[in-house]
C-alpha positions as CSV (number, residue, x, y, z in Angstrom):
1,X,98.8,72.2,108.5
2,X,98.2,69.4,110.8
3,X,95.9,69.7,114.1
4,X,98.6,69.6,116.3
5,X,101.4,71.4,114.9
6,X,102.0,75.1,116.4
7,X,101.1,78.1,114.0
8,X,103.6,78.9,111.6
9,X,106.0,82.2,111.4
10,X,104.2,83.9,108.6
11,X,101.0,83.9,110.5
12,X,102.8,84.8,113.7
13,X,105.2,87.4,112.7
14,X,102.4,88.8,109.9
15,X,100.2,89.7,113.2
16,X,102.7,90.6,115.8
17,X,101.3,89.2,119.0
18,X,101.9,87.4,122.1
19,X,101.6,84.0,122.2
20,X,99.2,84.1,124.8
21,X,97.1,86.5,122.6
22,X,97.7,84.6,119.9
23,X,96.5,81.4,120.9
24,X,92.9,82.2,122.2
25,X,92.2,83.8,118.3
26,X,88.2,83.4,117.8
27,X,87.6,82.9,114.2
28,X,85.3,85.9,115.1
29,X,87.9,88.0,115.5
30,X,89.1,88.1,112.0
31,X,87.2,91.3,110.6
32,X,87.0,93.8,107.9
33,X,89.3,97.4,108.2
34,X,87.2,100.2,108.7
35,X,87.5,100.9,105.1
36,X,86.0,97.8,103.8
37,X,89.4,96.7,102.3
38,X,91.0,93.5,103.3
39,X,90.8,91.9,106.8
40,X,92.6,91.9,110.3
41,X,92.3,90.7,113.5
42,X,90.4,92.7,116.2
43,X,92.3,91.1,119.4
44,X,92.1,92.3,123.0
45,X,95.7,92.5,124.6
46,X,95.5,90.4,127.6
47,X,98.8,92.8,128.9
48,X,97.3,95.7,128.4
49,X,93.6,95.2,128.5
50,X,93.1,97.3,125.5
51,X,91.2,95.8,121.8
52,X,93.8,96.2,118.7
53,X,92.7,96.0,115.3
54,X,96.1,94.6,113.6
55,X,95.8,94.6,109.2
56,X,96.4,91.2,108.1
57,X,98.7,90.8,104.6
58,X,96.7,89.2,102.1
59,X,98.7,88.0,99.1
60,X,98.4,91.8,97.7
61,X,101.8,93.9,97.4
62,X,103.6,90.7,97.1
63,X,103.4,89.7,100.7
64,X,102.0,85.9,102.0
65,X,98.3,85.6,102.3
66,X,97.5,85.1,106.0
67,X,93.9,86.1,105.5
68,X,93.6,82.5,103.3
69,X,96.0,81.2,105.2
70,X,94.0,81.4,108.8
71,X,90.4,80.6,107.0
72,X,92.3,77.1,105.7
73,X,93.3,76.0,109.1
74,X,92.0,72.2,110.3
75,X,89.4,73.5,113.0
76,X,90.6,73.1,116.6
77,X,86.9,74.1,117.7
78,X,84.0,76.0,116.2
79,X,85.3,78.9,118.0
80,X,89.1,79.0,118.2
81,X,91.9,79.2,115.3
82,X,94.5,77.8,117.8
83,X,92.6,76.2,120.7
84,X,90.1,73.7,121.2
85,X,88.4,75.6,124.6
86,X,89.1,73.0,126.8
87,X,91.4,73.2,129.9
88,X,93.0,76.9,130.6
89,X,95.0,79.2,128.9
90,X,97.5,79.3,130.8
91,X,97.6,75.3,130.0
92,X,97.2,75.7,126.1
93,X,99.8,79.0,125.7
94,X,102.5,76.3,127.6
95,X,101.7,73.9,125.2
96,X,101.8,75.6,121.6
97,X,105.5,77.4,123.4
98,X,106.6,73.7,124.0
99,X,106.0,72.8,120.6
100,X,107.3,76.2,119.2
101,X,110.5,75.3,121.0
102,X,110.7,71.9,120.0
103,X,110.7,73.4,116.4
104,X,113.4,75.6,117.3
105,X,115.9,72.8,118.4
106,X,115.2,70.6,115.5
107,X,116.2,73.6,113.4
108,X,119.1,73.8,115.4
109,X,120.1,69.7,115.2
110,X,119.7,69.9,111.4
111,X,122.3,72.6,110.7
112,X,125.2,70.4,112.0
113,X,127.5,72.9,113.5
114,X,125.9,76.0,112.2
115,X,123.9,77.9,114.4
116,X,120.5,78.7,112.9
117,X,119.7,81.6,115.5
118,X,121.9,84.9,116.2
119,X,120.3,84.4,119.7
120,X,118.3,81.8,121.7
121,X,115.4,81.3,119.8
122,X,111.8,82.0,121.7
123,X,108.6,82.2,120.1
124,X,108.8,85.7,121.5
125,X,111.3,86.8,118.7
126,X,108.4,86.5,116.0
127,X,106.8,89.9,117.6
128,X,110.2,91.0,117.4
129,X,110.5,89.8,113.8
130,X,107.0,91.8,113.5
131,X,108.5,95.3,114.9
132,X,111.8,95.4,113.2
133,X,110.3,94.6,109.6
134,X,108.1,97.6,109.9
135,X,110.2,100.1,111.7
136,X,112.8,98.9,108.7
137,X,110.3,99.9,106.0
138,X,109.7,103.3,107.4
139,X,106.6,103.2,109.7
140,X,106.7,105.3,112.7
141,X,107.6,104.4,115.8
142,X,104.0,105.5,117.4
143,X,102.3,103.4,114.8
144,X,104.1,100.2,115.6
145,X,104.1,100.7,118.8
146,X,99.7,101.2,118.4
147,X,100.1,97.5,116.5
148,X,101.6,96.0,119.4
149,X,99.4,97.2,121.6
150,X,102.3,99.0,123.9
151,X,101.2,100.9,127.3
152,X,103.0,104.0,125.7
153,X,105.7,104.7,122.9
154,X,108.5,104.4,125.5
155,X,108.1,100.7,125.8
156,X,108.4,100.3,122.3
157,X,111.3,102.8,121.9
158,X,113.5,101.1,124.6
159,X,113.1,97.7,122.8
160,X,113.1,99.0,119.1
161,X,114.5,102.2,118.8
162,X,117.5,100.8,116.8
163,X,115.4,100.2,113.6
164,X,113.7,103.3,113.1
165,X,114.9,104.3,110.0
166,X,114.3,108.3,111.2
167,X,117.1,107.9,113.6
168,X,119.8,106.0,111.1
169,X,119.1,108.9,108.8
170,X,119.5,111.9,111.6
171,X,122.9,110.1,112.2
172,X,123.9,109.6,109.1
173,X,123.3,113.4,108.5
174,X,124.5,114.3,111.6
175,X,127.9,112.3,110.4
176,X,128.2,114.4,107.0
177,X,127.4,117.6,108.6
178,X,130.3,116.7,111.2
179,X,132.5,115.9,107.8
180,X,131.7,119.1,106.5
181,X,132.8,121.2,109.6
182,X,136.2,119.1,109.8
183,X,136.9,119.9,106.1
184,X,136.1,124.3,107.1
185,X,138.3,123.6,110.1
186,X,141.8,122.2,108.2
187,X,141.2,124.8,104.9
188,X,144.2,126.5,105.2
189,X,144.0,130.4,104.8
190,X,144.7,132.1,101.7
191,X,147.3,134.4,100.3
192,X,144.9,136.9,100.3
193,X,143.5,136.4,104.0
194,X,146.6,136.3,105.3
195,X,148.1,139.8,103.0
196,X,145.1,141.8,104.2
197,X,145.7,140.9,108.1
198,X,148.8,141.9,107.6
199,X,148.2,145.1,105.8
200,X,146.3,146.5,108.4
201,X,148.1,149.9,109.6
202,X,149.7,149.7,113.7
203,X,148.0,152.9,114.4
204,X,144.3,151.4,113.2
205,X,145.0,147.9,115.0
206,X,145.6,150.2,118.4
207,X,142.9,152.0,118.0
208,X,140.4,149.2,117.5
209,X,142.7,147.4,120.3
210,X,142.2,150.7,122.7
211,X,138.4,150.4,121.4
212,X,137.5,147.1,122.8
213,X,138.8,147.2,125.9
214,X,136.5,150.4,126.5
215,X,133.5,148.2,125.2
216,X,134.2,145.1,127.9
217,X,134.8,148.0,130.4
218,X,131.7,149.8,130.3
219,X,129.9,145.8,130.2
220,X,131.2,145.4,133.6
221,X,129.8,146.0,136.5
222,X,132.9,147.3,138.6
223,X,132.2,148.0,142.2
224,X,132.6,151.8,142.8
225,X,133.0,153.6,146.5
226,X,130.9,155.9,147.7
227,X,131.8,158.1,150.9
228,X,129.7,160.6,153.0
229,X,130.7,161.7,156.6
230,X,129.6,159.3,158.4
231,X,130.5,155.6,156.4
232,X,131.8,154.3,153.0
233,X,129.9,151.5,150.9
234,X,130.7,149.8,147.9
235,X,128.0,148.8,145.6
236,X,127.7,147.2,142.1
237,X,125.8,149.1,139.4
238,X,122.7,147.1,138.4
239,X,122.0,145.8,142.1
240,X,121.2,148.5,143.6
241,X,117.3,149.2,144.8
């Protein structure tokens, strides 16, 4: 990759951060897990002031090999992946997003009349591209939202709540549960059902009729008067002290 050109999408999407994070990368930073087993980057989130160690894919289980990838890069200083140290941050973040959208326009231009990009493109979209990929493949909310170094879960769940794959399944049994019900609803009764309802004596069906109602009476709390010589009062059963 040459010195000057921005970092490419595997790299960006494979670690999921801001491009203001991302450009100030010490080669330092890229460290073993706390297993021993492959490498990541140990990254303090500017935005929320707190370290994150992300895993970083490399070329196992199929997937591009970042690890390689980053160690290969043309040195922009002895210290930085992306940045040479000179000038600020602020500075070098506007740059690389310059160049990123540069990128994204020439996409644009080469596809004729075909638009490239469901939306505007934004280097922003690869942390998207990061969040939806793993929410897709079944990790939980909480842990993406730990990768991306979120203030809370809520942040993450108002931007990404869409892909969890926990709430397409809940819907989609929520759906054949609701199919179920509709089918019970339109059965039509039986012969049989409708015989025995019918074969029930008038003298029983009074009787059970004549039994209800003196179940919901004696449920209900009827005001009843009483009267002395001197005043009558009506008071409720139940509220009385």
């Amino acid at each position: 990759m040459a010195p000057n050109s921005p970092p490419n999408t595997p790299r960006l999407t494979a670690a999921g951060l801001r491009i203001s994070d991302a450009v100030k990368i010490e080669r330092s930073q890229l460290v073993t897990g706390s297993d021993g087993d492959g490498f990541g980057l140990s990254v303090f989130q500017q935005k929320v002031q707190r370290t994150v160690y992300i895993p970083l894919p490399d070329g196992r289980h199929g997937t591009d090999d970042v690890v390689s990838a980053l160690r290969a890069l043309p040195p922009k200083s002895e210290k930085y992946f992306f940045w040479t140290g000179n000038g600020g941050l602020d500075t070098a973040t506007t740059n690389w997003r310059a160049r990123l959208e540069k990128l994204f326009k020439l996409a644009e231009s080469s596809t004729g009349s075909r638009k490239p990009f469901a939306h505007r493109a934004h280097p922003h979209r690869f942390r998207h591209s990061f969040a939806a990929e793993y929410l897709l493949a079944g990790m939980p909310l909480k842990a993406v939202s730990l990768l991306l170094g979120h203030a809370n879960t809520k942040v993450t769940e108002k931007h990404y709540a869409k892909f969890t794959l926990d709430q397409q399944r809940q819907l989609e049994d929520l759906t054949r549960q609701a199919w179920a019900a509709r089918r019970k609803f339109r059965t039509p009764k039986t012969a049989g059902s409708a015989i025995s309802s019918v074969a029930v004596p008038a003298t029983r069906r009074a009787h059970s009729a004549r039994t209800t109602r003196m179940k919901l009476s004696s449920s209900i709390a009827y005001p009843r008067r009483i009267h002395n010589t001197d005043c009558s009062i009506n008071i409720c059963p139940g509220l009385v002290w």
